[in-house]
Structures are given as structure tokens and as C-alpha cells.
C-alpha positions in Angstrom: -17.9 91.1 131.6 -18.9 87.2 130.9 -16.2 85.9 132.9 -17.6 82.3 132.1 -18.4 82.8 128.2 -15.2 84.5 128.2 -12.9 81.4 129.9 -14.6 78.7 127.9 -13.9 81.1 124.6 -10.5 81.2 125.0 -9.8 77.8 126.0 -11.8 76.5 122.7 -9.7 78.7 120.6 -6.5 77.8 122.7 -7.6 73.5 121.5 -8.2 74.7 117.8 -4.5 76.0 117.2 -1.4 73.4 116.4 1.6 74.7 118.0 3.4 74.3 114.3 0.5 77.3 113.5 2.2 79.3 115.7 5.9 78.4 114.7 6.2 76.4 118.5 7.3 72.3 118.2 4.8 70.1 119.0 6.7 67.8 121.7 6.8 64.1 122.1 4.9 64.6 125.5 2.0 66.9 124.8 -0.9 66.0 126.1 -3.4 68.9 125.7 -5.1 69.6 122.2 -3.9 72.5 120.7 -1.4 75.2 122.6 -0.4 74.9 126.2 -1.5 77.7 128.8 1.9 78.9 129.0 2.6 78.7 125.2 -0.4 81.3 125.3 0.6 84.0 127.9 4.0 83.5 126.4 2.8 84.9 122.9 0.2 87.1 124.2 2.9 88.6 126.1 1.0 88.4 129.7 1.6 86.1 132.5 0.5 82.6 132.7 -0.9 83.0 136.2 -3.1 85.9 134.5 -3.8 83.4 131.9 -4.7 80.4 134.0 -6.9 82.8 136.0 -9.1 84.0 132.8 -10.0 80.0 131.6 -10.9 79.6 135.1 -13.2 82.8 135.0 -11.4 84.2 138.1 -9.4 87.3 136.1 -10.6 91.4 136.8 -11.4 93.1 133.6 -8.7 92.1 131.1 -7.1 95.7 129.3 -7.2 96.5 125.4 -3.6 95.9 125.0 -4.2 92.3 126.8 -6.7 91.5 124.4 -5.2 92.9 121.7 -2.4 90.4 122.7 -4.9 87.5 123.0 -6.0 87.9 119.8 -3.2 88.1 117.9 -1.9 84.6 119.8 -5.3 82.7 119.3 -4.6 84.1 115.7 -8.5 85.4 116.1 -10.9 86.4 113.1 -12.5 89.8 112.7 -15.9 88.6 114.1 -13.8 86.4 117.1 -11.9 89.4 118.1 -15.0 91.2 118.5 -16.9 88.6 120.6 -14.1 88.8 122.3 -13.7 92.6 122.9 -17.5 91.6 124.2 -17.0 89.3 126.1 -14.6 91.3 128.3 -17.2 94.2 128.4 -15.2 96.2 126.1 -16.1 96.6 123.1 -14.2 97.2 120.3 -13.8 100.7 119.3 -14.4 101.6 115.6 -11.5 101.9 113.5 -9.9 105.6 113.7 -9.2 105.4 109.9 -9.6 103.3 106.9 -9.0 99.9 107.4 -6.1 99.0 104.8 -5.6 95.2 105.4 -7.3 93.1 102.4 -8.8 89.6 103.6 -6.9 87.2 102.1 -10.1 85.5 100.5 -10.1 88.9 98.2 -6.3 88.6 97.7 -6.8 85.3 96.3 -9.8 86.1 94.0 -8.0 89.3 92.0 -4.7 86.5 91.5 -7.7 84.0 89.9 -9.0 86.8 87.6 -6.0 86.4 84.4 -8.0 88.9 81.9 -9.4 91.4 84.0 -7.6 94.3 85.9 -8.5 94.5 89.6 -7.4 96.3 92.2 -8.8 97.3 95.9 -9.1 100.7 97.4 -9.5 102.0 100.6 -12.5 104.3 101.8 -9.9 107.0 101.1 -8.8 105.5 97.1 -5.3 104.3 98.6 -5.3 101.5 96.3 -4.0 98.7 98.8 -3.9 95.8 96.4 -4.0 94.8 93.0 -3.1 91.9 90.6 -0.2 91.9 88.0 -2.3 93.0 85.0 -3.8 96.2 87.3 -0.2 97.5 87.4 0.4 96.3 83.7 -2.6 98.6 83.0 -2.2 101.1 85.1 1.3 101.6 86.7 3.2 99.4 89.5 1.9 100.4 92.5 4.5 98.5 94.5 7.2 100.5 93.4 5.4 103.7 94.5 5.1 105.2 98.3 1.4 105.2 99.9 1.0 108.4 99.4 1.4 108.2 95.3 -1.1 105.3 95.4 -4.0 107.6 96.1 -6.5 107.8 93.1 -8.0 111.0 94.2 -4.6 112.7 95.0 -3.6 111.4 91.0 -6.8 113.1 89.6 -6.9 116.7 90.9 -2.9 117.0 92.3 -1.2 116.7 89.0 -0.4 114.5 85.7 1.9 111.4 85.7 5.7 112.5 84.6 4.3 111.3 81.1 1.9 113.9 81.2 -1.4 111.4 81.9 -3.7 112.4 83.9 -5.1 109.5 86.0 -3.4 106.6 83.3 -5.4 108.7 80.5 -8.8 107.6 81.6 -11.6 108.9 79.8 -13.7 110.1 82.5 -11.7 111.8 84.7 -13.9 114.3 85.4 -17.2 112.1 86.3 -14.5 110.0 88.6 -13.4 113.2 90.6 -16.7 114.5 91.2 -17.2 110.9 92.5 -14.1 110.5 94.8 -14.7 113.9 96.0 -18.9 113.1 97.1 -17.1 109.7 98.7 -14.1 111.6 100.5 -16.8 113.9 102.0 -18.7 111.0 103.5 -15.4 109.3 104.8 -14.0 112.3 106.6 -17.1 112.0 108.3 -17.0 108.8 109.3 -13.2 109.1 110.3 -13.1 112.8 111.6 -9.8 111.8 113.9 -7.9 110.1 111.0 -4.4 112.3 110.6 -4.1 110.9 106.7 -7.6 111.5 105.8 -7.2 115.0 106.8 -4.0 115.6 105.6 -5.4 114.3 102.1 -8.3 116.6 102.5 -6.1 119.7 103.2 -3.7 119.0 100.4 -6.9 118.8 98.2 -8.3 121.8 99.1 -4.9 123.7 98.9 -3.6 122.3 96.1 -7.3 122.0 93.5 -9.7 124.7 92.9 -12.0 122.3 90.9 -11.9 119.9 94.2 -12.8 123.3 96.4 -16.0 123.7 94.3 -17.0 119.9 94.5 -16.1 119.8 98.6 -17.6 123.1 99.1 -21.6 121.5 97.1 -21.1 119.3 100.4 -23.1 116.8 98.1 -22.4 113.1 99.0 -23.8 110.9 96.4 -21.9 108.2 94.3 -21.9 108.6 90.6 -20.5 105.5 89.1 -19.3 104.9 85.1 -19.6 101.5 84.2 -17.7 102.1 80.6 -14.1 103.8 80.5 -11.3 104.0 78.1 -7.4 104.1 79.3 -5.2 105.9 77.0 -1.8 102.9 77.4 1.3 104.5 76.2 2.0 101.1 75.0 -1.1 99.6 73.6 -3.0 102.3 72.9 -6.7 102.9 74.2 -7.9 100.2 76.1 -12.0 100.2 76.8 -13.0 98.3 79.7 -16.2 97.8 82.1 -15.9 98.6 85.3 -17.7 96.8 88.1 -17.1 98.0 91.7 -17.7 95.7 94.5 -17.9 96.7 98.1 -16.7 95.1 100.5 -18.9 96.4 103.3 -17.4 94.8 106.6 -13.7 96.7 105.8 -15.7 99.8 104.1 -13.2 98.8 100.8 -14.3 98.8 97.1 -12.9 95.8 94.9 -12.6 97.3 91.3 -12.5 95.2 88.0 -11.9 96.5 84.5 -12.5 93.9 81.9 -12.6 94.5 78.4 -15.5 92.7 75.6 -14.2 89.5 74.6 -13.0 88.9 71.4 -12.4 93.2 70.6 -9.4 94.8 70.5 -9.1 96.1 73.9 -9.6 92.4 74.8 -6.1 91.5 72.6 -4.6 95.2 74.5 -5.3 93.5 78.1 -3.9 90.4 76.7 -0.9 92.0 75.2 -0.4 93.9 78.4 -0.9 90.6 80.9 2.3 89.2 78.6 4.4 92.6 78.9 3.6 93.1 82.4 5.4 96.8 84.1 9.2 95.8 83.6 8.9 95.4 80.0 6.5 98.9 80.3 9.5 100.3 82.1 12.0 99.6 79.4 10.1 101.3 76.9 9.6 104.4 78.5 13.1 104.3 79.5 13.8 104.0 75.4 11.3 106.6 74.2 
């Protein structure tokens, strides 16, 4: 433990954050930058003698829920909550599944893509985010549970009430011998994860053809970079798709976007002006 590193860490985060940040009024009387010592331990839920007695690099080893708390009140980064983890001489433990939460940066870049579908999954295919012409194109995730947001569950656990398998894609096939190499190498990586082995038990129970591709034990990606969506609305829709990792959360940031100026170009279009209420009402008609 860096007791001193440690002290002057937290008291430079403590200076950086306004007290209207953190929902707290700033006072006509405040005459420290940033929070007050006792505004801290308040919202890290520890004492402020405890407090006090880390910036003055007098504090025993500080425990992962007191961290834990100290990072969510200094509203901490990834890479800060680390160097703090540390600093403490604990260091932070690896994630026991798939990370789900999406930086906000990435959240903000799918909104700024209008004419391309994009979505974010998980190591495991949960898709966790995705703009409004994703669902358009693909079906409205938020009105599903997590569990029916799973990719590799849609592809080898059954067809969508409207008989699609996996929104009528035209490589179904090359995608679940994909998903299948991936889910191999993130079991791995997350052995004590309950929902990753619950998906991998439902797969194997429930999917001869995902038996066979768990059972090559082969872990190599095979990615298509051209795929057609059979729309019950529009029609086929052909689109690229570039994947993007995003390495630091072990999350892939998928975008489908179609040639400008063809018809599946005018289809995503079409589909960005519908969006999934107006898809709603004509299934509900048919």
C-alpha cells in the first residue's frame, strides 16, 4: 500500500468534483475546491475520521467495499478506479462475467450514425445497446427481457413468433459457427460466470448443431462482411457489416450499413422513418 500516493490521489480527485456533480449545494461559505471531507465519507458511506485519516496517509489497508465506495463518490474512471485498487495494494480483481455497461462515448457515437444500424454486444452476444434504426431493422430490444436479447440463444434456440430465424439473415449458419468459436473462448475467460454457463447448458441441451460446433473445441472467428435481412416490412435489406471491438470492456460494436444510393439504402431509410411502433402495428394487422 502507497499510503502517500494514495492520500494525495484522493484529495486531487476530492478538488476536481463540484458539489452540484454530486447533487450536494455549493454553500455561501465554502472554502475548499471541490467536495468537503465529510461530503466524501458521507457518500462513500465510511466515516470521516476514516476519511481524514487516508488524505493524511495514516489509514490501515482500506477494504474492497470501502473502495468500491470511494470510487463511486469521487465518481472515478475505469483506469482511476484501478490506480486506485493499486494504490491500496489491492488490486482489482478481473470481472467474473461480461462487462455489460457501454461507455458513454460509444452510446453517443451509434445516436450520431442516422443511416447505419448499430448495436453493441457483450462477450456473450447480449446485445446491451443499440440505436433506433438497429431495433427498426431488427426488433426492439427494449421491449424484450435480457435473456431474449442474446444473438446466440436467437440462432440455434428457436425462430421469432414470425417464423425468422435470427431477423431472416442470410448467413445464419456462418454467424453460429462464429458465436459458438467465441462462446468457447468466453467461458474460458469467465469460467465462474452463472449466466454464461447457464447459456452454455441451455445450448448444449437445447441444439444438436451447437453440440457438434462446441464439441470441434475450435476457437477462431469467422466474420461475414456482406449479409442480407429478410424485413417483414421492407423486404431484403443487404448491408455491410463492420465489427469493432472494443477491447478494454471485451464488447464488439456492430454496424450494418447499406451502399448508398441502392435500394437497401432507401429500405434503411424507409425503416429509420417507420421505426418499431409503426413495425408493431403492421404485424398486429397482418
Amino acid at each position: 500500500m502507497n499510503r502517500q500516493e494514495l492520500a494525495l490521489f484522493l484529495r486531487s480527485r476530492r478538488e476536481r468534483i463540484t458539489p452540484a456533480e454530486v447533487g450536494l449545494p455549493a454553500g455561501a461559505r465554502r472554502r475548499t475546491p471541490g467536495l468537503r471531507r465529510e461530503e466524501v465519507s458521507r457518500l462513500a458511506f465510511i466515516s470521516i475520521e476514516y476519511y481524514t485519516r487516508l488524505e493524511q496517509a495514516r489509514a490501515p489497508h482500506p477494504s474492497p467495499e470501502v473502495l468500491a465506495g470511494l470510487a463511486r463518490a469521487l465518481r472515478l474512471s475505469d483506469a482511476e478506479r484501478d490506480h486506485l485498487h493499486h494504490l491500496a495494494g489491492r488490486p482489482p480483481a478481473p470481472p467474473v462475467g461480461p462487462p455489460r455497461e457501454v461507455r458513454q462515448s460509444i452510446l453517443d457515437l451509434i445516436e450520431r450514425l442516422p443511416q447505419a444500424a448499430a448495436h453493441v454486444t457483450s462477450a456473450s452476444y447480449e446485445v446491451i445497446a443499440w440505436n433506433d434504426l438497429a431495433a427498426a431493422l431488427m426488433e426492439d430490444f427494449s421491449a424484450l427481457p435480457r435473456r431474449d436479447r442474446n444473438l446466440v440463444r436467437l440462432a440455434f434456440l428457436g425462430p421469432r413468433p414470425d417464423g425468422r430465424v435470427l431477423y431472416g439473415v442470410s448467413d445464419v449458419e456462418g454467424f453460429a459457427s462464429s458465436s459458438a468459436r467465441r462462446l468457447r473462448a468466453t467461458a474460458a475467460r469467465y469460467p465462474d460466470d452463472p449466466e454464461v454457463t447457464a447459456l452454455v447448458r441451455d445450448l448444449l441441451a437445447g441444439s444438436r448443431r451447437f453440440r457438434e460446433l462446441w464439441e470441434s473445441h475450435d476457437v477462431d472467428d469467422e466474420r461475414t462482411l456482406i449479409k442480407t435481412f429478410q424485413h417483414p416490412l421492407v423486404g431484403p435489406v443487404t448491408v455491410n457489416c463492420d465489427v469493432l471491438d472494443i477491447a478494454d470492456r471485451d464488447q464488439r460494436l456492430v454496424i450494418h450499413t447499406a451502399v448508398p444510393g441502392s435500394p437497401s439504402a432507401e429500405a434503411l431509410r424507409l425503416l429509420s422513418v417507420l421505426g418499431t411502433q409503426r413495425m408493431e402495428v403492421g404485424a398486429a394487422e397482418r
